[in-house]
C-alpha positions as CSV (number, residue, x, y, z in Angstrom):
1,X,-0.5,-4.2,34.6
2,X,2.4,-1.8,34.7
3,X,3.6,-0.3,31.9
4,X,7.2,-1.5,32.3
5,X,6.0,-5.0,32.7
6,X,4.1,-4.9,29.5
7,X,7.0,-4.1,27.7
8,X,8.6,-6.6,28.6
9,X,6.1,-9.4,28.4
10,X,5.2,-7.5,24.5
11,X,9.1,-7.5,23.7
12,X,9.5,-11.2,25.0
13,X,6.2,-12.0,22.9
14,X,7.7,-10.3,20.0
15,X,10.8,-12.0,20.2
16,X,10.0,-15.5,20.1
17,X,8.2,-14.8,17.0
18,X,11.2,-13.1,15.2
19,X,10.2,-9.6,15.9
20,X,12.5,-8.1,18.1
21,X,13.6,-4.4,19.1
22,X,17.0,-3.7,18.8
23,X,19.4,-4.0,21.2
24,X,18.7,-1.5,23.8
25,X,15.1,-0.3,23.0
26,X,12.6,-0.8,24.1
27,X,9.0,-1.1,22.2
28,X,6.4,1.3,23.3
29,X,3.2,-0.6,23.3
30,X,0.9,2.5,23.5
31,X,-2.2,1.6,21.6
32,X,-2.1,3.1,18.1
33,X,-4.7,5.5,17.3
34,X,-7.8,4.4,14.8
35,X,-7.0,4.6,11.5
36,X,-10.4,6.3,11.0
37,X,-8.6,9.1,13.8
38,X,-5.4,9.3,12.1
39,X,-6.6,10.2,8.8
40,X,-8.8,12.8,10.2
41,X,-5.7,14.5,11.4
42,X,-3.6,14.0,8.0
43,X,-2.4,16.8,6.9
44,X,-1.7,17.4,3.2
45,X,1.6,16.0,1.3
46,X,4.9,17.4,1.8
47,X,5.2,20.1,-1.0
48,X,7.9,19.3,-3.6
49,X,11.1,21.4,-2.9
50,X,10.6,21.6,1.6
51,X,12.9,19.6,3.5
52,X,11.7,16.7,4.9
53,X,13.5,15.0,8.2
54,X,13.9,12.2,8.9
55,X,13.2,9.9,12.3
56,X,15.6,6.8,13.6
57,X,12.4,4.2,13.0
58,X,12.8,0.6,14.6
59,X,12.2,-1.8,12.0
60,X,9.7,-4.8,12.3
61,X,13.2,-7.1,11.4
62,X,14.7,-6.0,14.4
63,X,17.4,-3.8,12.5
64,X,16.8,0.1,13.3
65,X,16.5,2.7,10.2
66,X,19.3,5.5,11.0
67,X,18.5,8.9,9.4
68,X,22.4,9.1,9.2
69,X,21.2,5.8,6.1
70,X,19.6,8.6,4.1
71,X,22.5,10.9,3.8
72,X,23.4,12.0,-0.2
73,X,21.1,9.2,-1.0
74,X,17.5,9.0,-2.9
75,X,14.9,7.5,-0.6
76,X,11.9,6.5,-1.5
77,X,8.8,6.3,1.5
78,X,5.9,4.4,1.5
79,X,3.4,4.4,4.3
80,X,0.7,1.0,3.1
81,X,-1.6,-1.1,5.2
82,X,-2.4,-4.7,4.8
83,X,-5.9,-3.8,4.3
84,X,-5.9,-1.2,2.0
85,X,-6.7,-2.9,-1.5
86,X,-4.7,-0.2,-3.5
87,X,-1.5,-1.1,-1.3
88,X,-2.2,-4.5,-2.2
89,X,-1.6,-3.8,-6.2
90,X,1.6,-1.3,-5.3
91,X,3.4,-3.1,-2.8
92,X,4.3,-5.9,-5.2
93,X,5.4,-3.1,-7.7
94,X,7.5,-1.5,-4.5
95,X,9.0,-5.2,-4.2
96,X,10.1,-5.1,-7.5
97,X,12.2,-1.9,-7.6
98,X,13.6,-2.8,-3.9
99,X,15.1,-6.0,-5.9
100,X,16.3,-3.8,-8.1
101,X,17.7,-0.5,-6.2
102,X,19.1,-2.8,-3.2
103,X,22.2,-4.1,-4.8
104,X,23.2,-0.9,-6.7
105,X,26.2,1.2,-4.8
106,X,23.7,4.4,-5.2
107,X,20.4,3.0,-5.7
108,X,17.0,3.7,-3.8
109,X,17.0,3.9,-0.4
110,X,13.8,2.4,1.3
111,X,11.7,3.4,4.3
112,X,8.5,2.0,4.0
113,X,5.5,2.3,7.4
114,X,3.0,0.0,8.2
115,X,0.2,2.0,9.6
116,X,-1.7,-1.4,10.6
117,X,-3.4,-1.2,14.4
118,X,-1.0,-3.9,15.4
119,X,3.0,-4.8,14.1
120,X,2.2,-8.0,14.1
121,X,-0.3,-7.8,11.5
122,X,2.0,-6.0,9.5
123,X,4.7,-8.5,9.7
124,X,2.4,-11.6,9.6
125,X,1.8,-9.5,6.0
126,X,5.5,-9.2,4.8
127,X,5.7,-12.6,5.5
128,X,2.8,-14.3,3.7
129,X,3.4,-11.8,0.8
130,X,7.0,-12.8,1.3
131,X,8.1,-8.9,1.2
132,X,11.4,-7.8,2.4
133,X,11.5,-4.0,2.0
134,X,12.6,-2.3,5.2
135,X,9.4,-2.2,7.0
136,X,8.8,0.2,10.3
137,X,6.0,0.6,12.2
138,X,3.5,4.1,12.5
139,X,3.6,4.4,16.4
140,X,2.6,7.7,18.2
141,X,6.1,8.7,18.1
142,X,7.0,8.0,14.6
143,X,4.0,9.6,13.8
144,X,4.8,12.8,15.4
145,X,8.0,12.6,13.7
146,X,7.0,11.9,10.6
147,X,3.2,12.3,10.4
148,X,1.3,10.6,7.5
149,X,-0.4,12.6,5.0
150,X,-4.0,11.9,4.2
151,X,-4.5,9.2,2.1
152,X,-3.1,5.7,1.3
153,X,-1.1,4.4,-0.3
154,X,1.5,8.1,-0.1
155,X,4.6,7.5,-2.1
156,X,7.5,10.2,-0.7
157,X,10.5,10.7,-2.4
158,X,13.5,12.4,-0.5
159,X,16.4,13.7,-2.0
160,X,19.8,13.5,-1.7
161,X,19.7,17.1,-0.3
162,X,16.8,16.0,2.3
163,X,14.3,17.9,0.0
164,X,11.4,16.4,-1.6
165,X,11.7,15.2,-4.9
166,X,8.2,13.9,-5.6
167,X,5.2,13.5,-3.4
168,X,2.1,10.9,-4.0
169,X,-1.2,10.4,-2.7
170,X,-3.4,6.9,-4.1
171,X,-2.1,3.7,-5.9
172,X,1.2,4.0,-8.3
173,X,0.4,1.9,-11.5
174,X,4.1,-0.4,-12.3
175,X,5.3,2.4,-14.9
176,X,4.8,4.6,-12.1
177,X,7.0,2.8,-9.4
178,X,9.2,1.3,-11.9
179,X,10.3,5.7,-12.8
180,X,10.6,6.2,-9.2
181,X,14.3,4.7,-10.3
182,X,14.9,8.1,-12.5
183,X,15.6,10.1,-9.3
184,X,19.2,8.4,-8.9
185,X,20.0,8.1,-12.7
């Protein structure tokens, strides 16, 4: 089958089920590299203090994450997996201070990336788990753009400036994401 045709058979697939791409885009369906692969080519966490850009990263809503979002706002990223047992223990945690930071004029910003091998088992996830952080997917491109560090869960915390603020490889314990909040106090 041509690639073009996949596309569009994926992004009519996707879209009955209430994942969509936003207006315009298209989804590139290029099979995601092993997770086994991709954390052999992790490299180490961003070092506190080095800027850290920022991609435009579809999200598995529909909506599209603009790096424009970010600007003179804290945000906090979190790459998880809906296998990963220690994700399982922080993402309710992550839910938690979403609820909290989402309604405040300056609060948190979120970006968090699913690095399952397929979006829908990410967003078959959110759902059951009944999550609603902004959730992207880890495709070749976003990965390029903004590769994962080794590890998982990683916790990064941008800056207002762009620069990191904090940096975390493993499971947060609640105290832990509950003073992720102190960056915008």
């Amino acid at each position: 089958m041509n690639p073009q045709r996949r596309q569009l058979i994926a992004g009519a697939a996707l879209a009955a089920g209430g994942l969509a791409p936003a207006w315009g885009q298209t989804l590139n369906l290029t099979p995601a590299p092993s997770s086994a692969t991709v954390e052999r080519q992790a490299g180490p966490l961003p070092a506190v203090g080095n800027a850290l850009a920022l991609p435009e990263v579809p999200l598995l809503d529909g909506s599209v994450f603009r790096p424009a979002q970010a600007e003179g706002r804290v945000l906090v990223i979190y790459w998880w997996a809906s296998s990963c047992p220690f994700c399982a223990l922080q993402s309710p945690e992550m839910q938690k201070l979403w609820d909290a930071e989402r309604r405040k004029p300056q609060g948190l910003q979120f970006l968090t990336l699913s690095i399952d091998r397929k979006p829908e088992d990410a967003l078959a996830y959110l759902q059951k788990k009944g999550y609603s952080f902004p959730t992207g997917f880890v495709t070749p491109q976003i990965h390029r753009a903004l590769p994962k560090p080794k590890g998982l869960p990683i916790t990064v915390v941008r800056g207002r400036d762009g620069r990191v603020l904090q940096a975390e490889k493993g499971q947060l314990f609640p105290e832990d994401v509950e003073l992720l909040g102190r960056w915008v106090a």
